[in-house]
Backbone as JSON, one array per atom type, in Angstrom:
{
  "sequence": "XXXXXXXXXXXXXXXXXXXXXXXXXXXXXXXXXXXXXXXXXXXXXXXXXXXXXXXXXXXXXXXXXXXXXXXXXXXXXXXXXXXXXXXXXXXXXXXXXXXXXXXXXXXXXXXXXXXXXXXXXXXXXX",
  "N": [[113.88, 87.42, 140.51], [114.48, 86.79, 137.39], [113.33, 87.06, 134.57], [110.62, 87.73, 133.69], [107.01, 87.58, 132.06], [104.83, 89.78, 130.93], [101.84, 88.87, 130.55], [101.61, 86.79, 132.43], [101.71, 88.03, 134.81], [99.86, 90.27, 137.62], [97.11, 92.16, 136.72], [96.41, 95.25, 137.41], [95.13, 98.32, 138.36], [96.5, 101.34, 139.47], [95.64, 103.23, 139.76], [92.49, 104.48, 140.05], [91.38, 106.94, 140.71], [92.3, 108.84, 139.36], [92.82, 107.73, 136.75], [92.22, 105.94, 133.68], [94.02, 103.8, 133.35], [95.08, 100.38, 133.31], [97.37, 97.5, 134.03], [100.16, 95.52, 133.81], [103.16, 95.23, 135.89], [106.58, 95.39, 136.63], [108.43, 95.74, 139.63], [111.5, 96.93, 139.89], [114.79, 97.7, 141.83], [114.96, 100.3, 141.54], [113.56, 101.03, 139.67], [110.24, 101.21, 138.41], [108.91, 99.41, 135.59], [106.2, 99.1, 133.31], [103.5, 97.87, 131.8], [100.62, 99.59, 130.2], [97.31, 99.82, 129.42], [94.76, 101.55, 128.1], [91.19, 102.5, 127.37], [89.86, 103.76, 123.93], [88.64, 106.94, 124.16], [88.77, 107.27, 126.7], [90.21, 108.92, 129.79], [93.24, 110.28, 131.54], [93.21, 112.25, 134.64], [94.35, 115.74, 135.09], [97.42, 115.62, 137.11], [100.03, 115.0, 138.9], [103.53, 113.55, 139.44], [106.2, 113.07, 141.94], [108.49, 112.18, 140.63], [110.5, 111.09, 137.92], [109.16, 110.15, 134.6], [108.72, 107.7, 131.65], [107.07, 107.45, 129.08], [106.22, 105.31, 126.35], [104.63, 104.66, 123.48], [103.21, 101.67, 121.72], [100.39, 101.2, 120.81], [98.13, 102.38, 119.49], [96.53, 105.91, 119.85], [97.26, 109.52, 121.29], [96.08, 112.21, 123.15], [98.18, 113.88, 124.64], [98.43, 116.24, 127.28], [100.9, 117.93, 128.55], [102.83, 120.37, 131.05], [100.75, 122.4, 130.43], [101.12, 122.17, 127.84], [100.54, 120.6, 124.24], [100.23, 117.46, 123.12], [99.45, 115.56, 120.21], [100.1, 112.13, 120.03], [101.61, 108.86, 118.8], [102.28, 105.66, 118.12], [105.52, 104.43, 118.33], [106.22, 106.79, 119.51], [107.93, 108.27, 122.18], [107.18, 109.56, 125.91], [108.64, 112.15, 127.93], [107.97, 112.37, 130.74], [108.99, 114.93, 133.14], [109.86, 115.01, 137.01], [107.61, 116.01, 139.26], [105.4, 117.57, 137.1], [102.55, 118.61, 135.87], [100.35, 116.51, 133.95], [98.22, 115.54, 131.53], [95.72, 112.82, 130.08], [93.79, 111.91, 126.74], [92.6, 109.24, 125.65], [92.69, 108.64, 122.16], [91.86, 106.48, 120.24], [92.21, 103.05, 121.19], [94.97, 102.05, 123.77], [98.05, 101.3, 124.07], [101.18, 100.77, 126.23], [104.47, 101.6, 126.83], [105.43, 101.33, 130.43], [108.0, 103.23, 132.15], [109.19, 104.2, 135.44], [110.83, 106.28, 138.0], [111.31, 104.42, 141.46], [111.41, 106.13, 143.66], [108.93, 107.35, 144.31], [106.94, 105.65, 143.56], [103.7, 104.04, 141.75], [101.47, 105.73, 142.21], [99.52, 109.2, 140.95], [99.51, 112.57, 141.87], [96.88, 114.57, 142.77], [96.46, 117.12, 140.46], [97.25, 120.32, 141.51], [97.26, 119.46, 143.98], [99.2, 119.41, 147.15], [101.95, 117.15, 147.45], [101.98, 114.57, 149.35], [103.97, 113.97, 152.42], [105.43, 111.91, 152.29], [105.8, 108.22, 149.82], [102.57, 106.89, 148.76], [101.53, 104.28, 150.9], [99.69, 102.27, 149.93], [101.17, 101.16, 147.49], [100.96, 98.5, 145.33], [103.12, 96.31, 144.74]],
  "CA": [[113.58, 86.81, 139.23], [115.21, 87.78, 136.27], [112.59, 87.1, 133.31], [109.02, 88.05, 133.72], [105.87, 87.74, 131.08], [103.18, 90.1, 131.82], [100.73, 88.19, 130.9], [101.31, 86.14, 133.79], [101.38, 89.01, 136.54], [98.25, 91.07, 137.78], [96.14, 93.32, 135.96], [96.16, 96.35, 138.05], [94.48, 99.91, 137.92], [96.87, 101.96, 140.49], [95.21, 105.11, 140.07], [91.81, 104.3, 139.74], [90.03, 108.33, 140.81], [92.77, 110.12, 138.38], [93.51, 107.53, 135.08], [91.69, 104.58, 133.23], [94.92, 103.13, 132.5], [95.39, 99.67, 134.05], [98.18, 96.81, 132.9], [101.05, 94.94, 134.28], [103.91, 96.09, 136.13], [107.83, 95.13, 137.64], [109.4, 96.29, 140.39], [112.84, 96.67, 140.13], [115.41, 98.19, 142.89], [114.72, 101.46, 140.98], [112.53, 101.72, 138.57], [109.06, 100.25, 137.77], [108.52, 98.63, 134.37], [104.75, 98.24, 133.14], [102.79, 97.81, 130.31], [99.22, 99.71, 130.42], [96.27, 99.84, 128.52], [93.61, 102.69, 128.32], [90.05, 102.16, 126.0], [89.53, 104.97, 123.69], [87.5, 107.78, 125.1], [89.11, 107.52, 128.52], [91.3, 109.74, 130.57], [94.05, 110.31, 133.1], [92.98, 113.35, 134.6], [95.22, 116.41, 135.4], [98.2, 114.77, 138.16], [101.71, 114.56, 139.2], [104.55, 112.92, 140.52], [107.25, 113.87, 142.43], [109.18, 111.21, 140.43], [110.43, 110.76, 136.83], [108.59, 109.31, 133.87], [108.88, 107.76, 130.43], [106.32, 106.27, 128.73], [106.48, 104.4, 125.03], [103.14, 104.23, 122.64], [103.09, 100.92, 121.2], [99.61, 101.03, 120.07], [96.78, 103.46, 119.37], [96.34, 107.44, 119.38], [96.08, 110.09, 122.68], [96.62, 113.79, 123.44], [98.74, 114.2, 126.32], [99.23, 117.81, 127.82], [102.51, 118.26, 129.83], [102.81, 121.32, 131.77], [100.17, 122.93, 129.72], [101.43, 122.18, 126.23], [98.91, 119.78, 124.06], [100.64, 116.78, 121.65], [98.95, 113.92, 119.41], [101.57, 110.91, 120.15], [101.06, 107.38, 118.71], [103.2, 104.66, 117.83], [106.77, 104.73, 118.39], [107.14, 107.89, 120.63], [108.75, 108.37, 123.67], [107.02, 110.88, 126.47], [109.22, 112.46, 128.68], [107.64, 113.34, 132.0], [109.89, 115.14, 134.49], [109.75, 115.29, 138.35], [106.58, 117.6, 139.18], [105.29, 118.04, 136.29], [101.28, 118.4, 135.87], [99.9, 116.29, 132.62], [97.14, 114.67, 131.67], [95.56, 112.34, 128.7], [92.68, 111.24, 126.26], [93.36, 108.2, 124.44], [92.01, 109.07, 120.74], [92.12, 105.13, 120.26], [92.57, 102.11, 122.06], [96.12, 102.95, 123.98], [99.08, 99.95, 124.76], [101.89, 102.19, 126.94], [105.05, 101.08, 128.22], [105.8, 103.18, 131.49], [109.12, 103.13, 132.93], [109.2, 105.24, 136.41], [111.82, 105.51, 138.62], [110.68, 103.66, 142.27], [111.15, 107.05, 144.77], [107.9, 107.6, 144.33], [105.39, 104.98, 143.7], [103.13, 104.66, 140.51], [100.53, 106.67, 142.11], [100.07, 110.22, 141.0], [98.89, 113.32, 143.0], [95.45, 115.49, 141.48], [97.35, 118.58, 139.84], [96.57, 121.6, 142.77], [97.27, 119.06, 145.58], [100.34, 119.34, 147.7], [102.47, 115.97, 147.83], [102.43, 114.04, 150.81], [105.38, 113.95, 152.76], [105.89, 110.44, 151.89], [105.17, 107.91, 149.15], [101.58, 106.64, 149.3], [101.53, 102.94, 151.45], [99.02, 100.93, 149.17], [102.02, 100.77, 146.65], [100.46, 96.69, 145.31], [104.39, 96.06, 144.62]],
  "C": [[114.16, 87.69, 138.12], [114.2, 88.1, 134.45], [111.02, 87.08, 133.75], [108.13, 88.19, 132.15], [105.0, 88.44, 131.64], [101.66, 89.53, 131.43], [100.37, 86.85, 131.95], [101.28, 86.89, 135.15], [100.19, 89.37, 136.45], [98.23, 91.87, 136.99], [96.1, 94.32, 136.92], [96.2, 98.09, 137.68], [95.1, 100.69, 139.11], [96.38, 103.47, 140.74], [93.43, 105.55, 139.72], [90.24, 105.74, 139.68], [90.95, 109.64, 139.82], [92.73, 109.16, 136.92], [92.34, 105.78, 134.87], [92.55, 103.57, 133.51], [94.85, 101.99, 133.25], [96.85, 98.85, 133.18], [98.95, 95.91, 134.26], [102.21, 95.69, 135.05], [104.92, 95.14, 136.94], [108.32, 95.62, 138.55], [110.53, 96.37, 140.48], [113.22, 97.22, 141.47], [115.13, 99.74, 142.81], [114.2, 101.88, 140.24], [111.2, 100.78, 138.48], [109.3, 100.07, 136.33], [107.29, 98.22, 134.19], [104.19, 98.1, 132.15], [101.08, 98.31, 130.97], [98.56, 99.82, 129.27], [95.17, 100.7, 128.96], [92.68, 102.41, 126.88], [90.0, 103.47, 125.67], [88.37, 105.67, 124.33], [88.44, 108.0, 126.53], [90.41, 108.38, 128.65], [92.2, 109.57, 131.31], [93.87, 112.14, 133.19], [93.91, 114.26, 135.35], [96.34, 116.34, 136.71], [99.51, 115.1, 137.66], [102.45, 114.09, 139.72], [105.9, 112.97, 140.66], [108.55, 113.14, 142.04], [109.46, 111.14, 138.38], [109.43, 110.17, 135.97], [108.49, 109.27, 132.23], [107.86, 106.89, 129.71], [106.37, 105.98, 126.62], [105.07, 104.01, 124.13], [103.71, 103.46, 121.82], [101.86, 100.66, 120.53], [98.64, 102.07, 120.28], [97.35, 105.39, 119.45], [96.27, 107.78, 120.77], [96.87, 111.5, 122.51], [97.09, 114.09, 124.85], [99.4, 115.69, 126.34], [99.99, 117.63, 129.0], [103.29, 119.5, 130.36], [102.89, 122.59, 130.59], [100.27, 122.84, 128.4], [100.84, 120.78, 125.63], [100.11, 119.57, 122.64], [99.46, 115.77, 121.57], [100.52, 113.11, 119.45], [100.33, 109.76, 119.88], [102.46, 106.54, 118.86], [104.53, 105.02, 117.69], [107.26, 105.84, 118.96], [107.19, 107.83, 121.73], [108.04, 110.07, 124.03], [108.19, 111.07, 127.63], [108.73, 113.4, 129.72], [108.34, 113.86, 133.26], [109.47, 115.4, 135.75], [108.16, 116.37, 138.22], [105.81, 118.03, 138.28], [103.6, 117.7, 135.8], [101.09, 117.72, 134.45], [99.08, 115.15, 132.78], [96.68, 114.01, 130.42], [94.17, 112.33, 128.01], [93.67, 110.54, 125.52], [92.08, 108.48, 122.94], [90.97, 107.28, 120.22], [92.35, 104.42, 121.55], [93.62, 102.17, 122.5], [96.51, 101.16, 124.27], [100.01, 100.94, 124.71], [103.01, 100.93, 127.29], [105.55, 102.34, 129.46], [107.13, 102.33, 132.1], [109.94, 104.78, 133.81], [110.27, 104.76, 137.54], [110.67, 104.98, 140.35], [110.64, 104.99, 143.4], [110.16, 107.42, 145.11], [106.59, 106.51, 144.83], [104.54, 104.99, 142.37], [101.79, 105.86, 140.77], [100.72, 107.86, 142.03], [99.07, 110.9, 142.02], [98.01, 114.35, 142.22], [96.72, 117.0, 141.76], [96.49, 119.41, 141.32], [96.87, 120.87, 144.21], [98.89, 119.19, 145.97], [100.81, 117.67, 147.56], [102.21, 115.63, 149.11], [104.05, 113.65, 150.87], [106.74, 112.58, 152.55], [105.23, 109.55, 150.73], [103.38, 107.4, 149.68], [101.58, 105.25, 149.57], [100.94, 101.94, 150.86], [99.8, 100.65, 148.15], [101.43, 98.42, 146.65], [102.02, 95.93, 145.27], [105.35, 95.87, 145.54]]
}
């Protein structure tokens, strides 16, 4: 398929014991494409993945630390999470995200201190 709406795909929470976030999401050949949403107050708690990541604040406030270093990002910035790289959030506000990850991975991440598994993780919903 070449044109997708996410408000016609699933609602899904892929990381439901590290991050609030839930939303929509594409699969491409190589990259995911999703749109999430996190309620203020809530977390993604300290994780990583052995996989790129860029995500896009379209709406609301959060403090994301990225291997240890602590920003306020809202509207209109671009995060740049690389390979490995421990970080975690509060949304200040109500959060709307786009994430675009590449697919080697998987969207799930791994609790900061844990080793990777040797492979992605199999409940990938995609």
């Amino acid at each position: 398929m070449a044109i997708y709406r996410f408000d016609e795909l699933p609602d899904v929470q892929q990381n439901p014991n590290l991050s609030s976030a839930h939303g929509e999401t594409i699969k491409g050949e190589r990259i995911y494409f999703g749109r999430r949403r996190r309620p203020a107050g809530t977390t993604a708690k300290p994780h990583y993945h052995p996989c790129e990541q860029f995500i896009f604040i379209l709406k609301g406030r959060q403090r994301i630390t990225i291997d240890g270093e602590e920003f306020n990002v809202g509207p209109g910035d671009v995060i740049h999470i690389p390979p490995n790289t421990v970080h975690s959030t509060i949304a200040e506000e109500d959060m709307e995200v786009i994430y675009v990850k590449d697919t080697t991975w998987s969207l799930k991440g791994v609790p900061a201190g844990q080793p990777a598994p040797e492979a992605p993780p199999e409940n990938d919903p995609f």
